[in-house]
N, C-alpha and C positions, 0 to 999 in steps of 0.2 A: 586524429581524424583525417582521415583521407578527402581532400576539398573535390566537389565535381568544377567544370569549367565554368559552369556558371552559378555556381554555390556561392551564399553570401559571403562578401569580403574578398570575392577572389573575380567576380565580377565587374564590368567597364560601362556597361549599357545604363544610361537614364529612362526612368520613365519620366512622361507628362510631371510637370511640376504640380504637389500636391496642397491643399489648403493641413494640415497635420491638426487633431485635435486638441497639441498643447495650443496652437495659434491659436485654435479657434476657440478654444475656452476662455485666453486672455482675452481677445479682441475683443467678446461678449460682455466682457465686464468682470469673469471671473479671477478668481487669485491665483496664486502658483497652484499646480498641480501635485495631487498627492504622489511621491516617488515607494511604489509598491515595496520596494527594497529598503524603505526608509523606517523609523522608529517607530511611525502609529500604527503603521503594518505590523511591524514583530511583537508590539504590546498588547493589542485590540484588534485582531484582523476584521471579529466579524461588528463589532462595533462601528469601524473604518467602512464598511461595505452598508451598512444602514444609512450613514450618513452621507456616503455619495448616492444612493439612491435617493435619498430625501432630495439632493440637490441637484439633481442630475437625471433622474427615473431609473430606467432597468436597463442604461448604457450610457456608462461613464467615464469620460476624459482619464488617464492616468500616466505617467511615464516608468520609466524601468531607469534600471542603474546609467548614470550621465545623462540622463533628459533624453529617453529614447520613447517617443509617444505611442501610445495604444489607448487599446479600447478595455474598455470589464464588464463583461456581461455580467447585470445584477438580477436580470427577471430570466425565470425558469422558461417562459415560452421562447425570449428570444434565446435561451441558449440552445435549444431545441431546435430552431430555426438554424441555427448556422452549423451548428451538430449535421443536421440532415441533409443541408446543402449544399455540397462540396462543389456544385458548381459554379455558387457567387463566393463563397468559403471556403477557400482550399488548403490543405492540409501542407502544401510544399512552401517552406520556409520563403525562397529561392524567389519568392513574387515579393516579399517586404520592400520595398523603397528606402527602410533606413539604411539596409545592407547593399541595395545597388546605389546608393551614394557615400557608401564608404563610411557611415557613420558606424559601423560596428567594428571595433578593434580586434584583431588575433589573439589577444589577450583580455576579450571581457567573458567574465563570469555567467553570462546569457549561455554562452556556444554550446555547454554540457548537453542545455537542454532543448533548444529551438536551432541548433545549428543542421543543416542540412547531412541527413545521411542513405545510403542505398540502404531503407526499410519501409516497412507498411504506413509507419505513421508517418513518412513525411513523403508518401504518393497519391493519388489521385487515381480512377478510373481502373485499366486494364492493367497495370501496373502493380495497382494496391489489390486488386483481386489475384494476381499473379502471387505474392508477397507475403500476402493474409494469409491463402491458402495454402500455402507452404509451412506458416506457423501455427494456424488452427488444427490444419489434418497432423502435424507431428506432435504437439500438445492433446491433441486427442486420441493418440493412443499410449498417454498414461494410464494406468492402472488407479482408480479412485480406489480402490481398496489399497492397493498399495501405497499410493500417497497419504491416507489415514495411517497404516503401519508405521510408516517414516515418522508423519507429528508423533502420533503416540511413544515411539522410540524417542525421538529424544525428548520429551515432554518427561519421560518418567529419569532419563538422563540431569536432565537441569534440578528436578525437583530432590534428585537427590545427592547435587549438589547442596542443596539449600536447607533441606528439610532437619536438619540435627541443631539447625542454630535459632529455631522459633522467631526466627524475622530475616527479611530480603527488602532487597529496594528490588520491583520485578519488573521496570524497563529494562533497564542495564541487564540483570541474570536472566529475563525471559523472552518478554517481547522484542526485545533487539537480538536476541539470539537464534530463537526457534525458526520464524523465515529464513534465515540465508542458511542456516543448517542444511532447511527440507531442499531450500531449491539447488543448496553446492549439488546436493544427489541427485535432482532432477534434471540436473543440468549435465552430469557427470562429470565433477570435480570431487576432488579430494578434499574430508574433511578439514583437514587444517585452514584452507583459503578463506572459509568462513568471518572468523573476530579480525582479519583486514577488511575485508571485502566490506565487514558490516561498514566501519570506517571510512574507507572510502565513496561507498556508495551514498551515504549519507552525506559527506562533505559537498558531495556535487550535484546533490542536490539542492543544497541548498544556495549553490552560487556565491559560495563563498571565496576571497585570493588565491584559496589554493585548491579549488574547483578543475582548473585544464589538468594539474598535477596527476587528483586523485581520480580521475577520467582514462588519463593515460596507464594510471595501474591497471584498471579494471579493465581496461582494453587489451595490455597488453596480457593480463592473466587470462582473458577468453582466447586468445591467438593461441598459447601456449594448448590451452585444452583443444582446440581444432586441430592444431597440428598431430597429438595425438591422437584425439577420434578417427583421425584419416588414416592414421596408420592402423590404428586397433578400434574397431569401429565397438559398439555397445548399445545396450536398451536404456537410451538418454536422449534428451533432445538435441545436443551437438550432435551424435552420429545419426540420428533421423532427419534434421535439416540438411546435413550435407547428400542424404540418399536421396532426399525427394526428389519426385521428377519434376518441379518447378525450378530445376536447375541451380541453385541458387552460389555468387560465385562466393567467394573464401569470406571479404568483405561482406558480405551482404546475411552470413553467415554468422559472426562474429558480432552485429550488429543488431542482428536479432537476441543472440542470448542477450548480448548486452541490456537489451530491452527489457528483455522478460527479469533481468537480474533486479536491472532498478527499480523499474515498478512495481515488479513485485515483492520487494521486500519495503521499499520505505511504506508502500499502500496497505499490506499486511500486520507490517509493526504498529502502525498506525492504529489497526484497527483493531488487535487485538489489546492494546494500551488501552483505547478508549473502552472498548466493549467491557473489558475487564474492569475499569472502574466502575461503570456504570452499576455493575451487577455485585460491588462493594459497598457502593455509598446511595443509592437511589432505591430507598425503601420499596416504588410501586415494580421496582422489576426485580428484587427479592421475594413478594411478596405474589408477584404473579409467577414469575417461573416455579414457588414453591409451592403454590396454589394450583398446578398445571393448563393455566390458562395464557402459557406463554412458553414455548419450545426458545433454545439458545439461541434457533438462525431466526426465532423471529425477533428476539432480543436484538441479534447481529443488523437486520434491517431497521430497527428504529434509531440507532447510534449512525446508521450511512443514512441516514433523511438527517441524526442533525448533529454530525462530526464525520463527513466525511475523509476519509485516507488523505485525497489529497482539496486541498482549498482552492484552487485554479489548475488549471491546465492550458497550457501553449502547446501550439495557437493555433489559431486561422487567420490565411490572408486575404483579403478581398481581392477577387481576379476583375471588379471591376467597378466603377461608382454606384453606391445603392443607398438607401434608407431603411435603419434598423433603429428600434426603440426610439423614434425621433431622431436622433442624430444622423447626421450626413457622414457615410461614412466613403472614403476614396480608396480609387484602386492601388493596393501595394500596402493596404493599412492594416496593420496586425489587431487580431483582439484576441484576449484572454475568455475562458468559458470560466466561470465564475463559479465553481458548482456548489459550494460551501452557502454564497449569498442567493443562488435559484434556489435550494432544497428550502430555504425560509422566506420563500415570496411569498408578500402579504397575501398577491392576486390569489395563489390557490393552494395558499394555508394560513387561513384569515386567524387561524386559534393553534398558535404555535405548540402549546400543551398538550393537544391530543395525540393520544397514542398512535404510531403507526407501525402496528404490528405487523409483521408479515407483508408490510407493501413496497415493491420492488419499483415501482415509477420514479426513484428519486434519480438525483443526476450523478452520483458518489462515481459510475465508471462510466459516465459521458452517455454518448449515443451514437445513433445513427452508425454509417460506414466503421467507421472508428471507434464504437462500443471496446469496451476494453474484453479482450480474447479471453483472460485467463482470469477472473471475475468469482468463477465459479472454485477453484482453487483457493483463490483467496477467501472464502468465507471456507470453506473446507476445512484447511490448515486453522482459523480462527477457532470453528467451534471444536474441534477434533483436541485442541491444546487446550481452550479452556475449559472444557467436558473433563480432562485426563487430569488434569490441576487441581478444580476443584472434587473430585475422587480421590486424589493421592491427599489433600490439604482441604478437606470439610468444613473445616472452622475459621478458614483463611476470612481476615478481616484487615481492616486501614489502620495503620500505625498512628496517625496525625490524622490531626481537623481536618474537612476535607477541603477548609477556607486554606489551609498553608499549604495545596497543591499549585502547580507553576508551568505553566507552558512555554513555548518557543516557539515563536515563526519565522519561518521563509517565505520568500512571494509564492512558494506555490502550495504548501505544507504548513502543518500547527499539530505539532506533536506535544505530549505530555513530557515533562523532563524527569520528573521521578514520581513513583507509585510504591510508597512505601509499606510493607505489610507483616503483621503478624499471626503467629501461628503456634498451634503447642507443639513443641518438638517431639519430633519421632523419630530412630533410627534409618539407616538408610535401607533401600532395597535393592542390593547390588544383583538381585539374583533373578532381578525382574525380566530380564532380558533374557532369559537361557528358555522362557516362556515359549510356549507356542504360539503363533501368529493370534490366532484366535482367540487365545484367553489375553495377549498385548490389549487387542483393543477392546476399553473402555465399554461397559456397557454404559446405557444413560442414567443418568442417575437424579432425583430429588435434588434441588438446591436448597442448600436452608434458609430460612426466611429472617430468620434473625443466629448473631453471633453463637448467642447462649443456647440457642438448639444447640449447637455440634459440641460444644465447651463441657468437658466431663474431667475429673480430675486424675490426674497424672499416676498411674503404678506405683511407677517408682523411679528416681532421675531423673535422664529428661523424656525420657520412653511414654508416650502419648496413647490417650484409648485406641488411637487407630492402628498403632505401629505394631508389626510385627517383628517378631521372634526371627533370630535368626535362623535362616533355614528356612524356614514357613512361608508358601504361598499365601499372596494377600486374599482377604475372603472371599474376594469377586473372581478372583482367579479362578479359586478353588471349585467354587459354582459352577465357574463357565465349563472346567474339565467337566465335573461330573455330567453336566448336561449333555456333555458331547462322547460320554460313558470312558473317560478317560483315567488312568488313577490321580489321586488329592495328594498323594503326597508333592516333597518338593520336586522341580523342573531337573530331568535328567542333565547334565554336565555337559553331556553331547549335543543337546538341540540348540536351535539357535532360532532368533524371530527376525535375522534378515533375511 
């Protein structure tokens, strides 16, 4: 990372000396402070977050890795409140106090993610409107249709990697694949970067020892892709950020894809891990979406009200002394947006049970200023992959109890660690892809409501009621030609669905 002069750790200036919440939680009377990085975090995140509320209300005392104080926003209005006001809450690292006192090391595992850098989220004002617009207007002239093509390609890719062996673990083969596929292309990179980048990406977020390492790969493989876009420009967001007229320089460049790489892939893996379980093991939304009282994206918004992507988000710093959820909070004091513990405030969601279908108020991609840009993608690629999955794999069901499922946190993320599944084997469909755009993508289709719907017994081998014959377009294909007055048989040799 490229330090600015007055970028934390690289900065000399004091502020006013502050009262810090870890003092002021001891002085009070309270015990050590929970360390966000620490065990009851990564065992029980949201468990850990009820119970600082109980003790604390809706903003609660915490520290970070070495005893570095902040705040957790537990209630959905104040996260809202600081969301939306950038002017007591500002998005620029660069105001913390831990870091203009030196307490932040060159080598801590924080820097990936709240270290200061020339981009939208860590600016303010005419700056961040300058910044934004340069990422929103070149992210919005992707093609949604074309981004649908991409999931659907490799969705029918992965599945038949998988589909002849009647069972997958599908974090590992799906959801940690399908993201960084779509976005190496949206990004224009070359598919091989993908099963590092997953890697890396992942590693630093999580703030783990070798977080700066896998930061600096992922940095240096965006530099590599600029340096080529500039020479050989393309219809990709590297060579659309560099033409914008918001001028943006090489750095500021590279920081953005950077951006768009990691949140959007850990936030999408995220979600489609989760969403995909749900629609495995939770009878009311098999039984609704088979019922058609419940579409996928509205499935997709009940999992972001209560499994959000991501569990916190850094940060905001206070530009000045103020009063938030009771607490006194000082200028230079970082807080976390807590979005995992607001989506389940008591305040205004007294009946944690109830369905919320189709309601987008939750806090899953923040607010305000800083609303997350590409949002809309990310459920895209979501339901577009698990539409095209459960079409190819009908009868897709949980391998294991859903009690011997297992997750993993980091202070800011709580992903599933494996999602084991079986299925009847079918042959693969290598010839899926010679398809024409229009028959690639997926019509929508019935989910079934239980196993034993789709469960029919086997031909012959391991060749399943679904699978087809070699040679043979799948039935929905075949459909789609006709409807479009095309011939049924198989996909000429010569077309191609990129």
């Amino acid at each position: 990372m490229t330090p600015h002069s007055d970028a934390p750790g690289t900065g000399s200036a004091d502020l006013p000396p502050t009262r810090c919440p870890v003092h002021t939680a001891l002085s009070d009377g309270g015990g050590a402070l929970v360390d966000l990085l620490g065990p009851e975090n990564q065992k029980d995140p949201m468990g850990l977050y009820e119970r600082l509320r109980a003790e604390h209300g809706p903003v609660a005392p915490i520290v970070l890795d070495g005893g570095i104080p902040a705040w957790l926003l537990l209630g959905y209005r104040e996260n809202l409140e600081v969301s939306r006001t950038p002017s007591r809450f500002s998005r620029d690292s660069r105001h913390w106090h831990a870091w203009k006192d030196g307490k932040i090391g060159a080598d801590s595992p924080l820097l990936p993610v709240v270290g200061w850098q020339p981009m939208c989220t860590f600016a303010d004002g005419d700056e961040h409107e300058r910044l934004r617009a340069a990422l929103t207007e070149s992210m919005g002239r992707f093609d949604r249709r074309g981004i649908r093509r991409h999931v659907t390609r490799f969705t029918h890719q992965l599945v038949n990697d998988i589909c002849a062996d009647g069972g997958a673990e599908m974090v590992t083969a799906f959801a940690q694949q399908l993201p960084m596929l779509v976005l190496t292309q949206l990004l224009g990179m070359p598919d091989e970067y993908g099963p590092r980048l997953v890697e890396a990406t992942r590693d630093l977020m999580k703030g783990t020892e070798t977080a700066l390492r896998s930061d600096a790969y992922v940095t240096d493989a965006l530099k590599g892709l600029v340096d080529r876009r500039r020479a050989e420009p393309g219809e990709d967001l590297a060579s659309w950020l560099l033409a914008h007229p918001s001028g943006l320089t090489e750095e500021e460049v590279i920081q953005h894809l950077r951006l768009v790489l990691l949140t959007g892939n850990e936030t999408t893996t995220n979600l489609m891990a989760n969403t995909l379980r749900m629609v495995l093991t939770d009878p009311r939304f098999r039984a609704s979406l088979a019922g058609g009282h419940m579409t996928l994206p509205d499935a997709i918004e009940h999992v972001l009200w209560n499994e959000p992507p991501l569990t916190v988000v850094p940060g905001r710093w206070a530009t000045g002394d103020t009063e938030l959820g009771g607490q006194r909070i000082k200028a230079g004091d970082m807080l976390l947006l807590g979005l995992a513990a607001g989506n389940v405030d008591p305040a205004i969601r007294p009946d944690i049970g109830a369905p919320m279908y189709g309601n987008r108020s939750h806090l899953a991609f923040s607010g305000g200023p800083h609303e997350c840009p590409g949002q809309d993608i990310g459920r895209a690629i979501t339901d577009t992959a698990i539409d095209t999955l459960l079409l190819r794999l009908p009868d897709l069901r949980l391998a294991v109890d859903e009690s011997e499922l297992t997750w993993l946190s980091s202070w800011i993320s709580r992903h599933l660690v494996e999602l084991p599944v079986e299925f009847m084997p079918r042959r693969p469909e290598p010839d899926i892809m010679d398809l024409p755009v229009e028959a690639l993508l997926a019509p929508r289709q019935r989910v079934p409501s239980t196993p034993e719907e789709t469960t029919a017994p086997a031909r012959s081998g391991t060749e399943g009621s679904e699978a087809a014959a070699p040679g043979r377009v799948p039935w929905w294909a075949a459909l789609w030609r006709w409807l479009l007055g095309r011939p049924s048989g198989p996909a000429p040799k010569g077309s191609s669905a990129r």
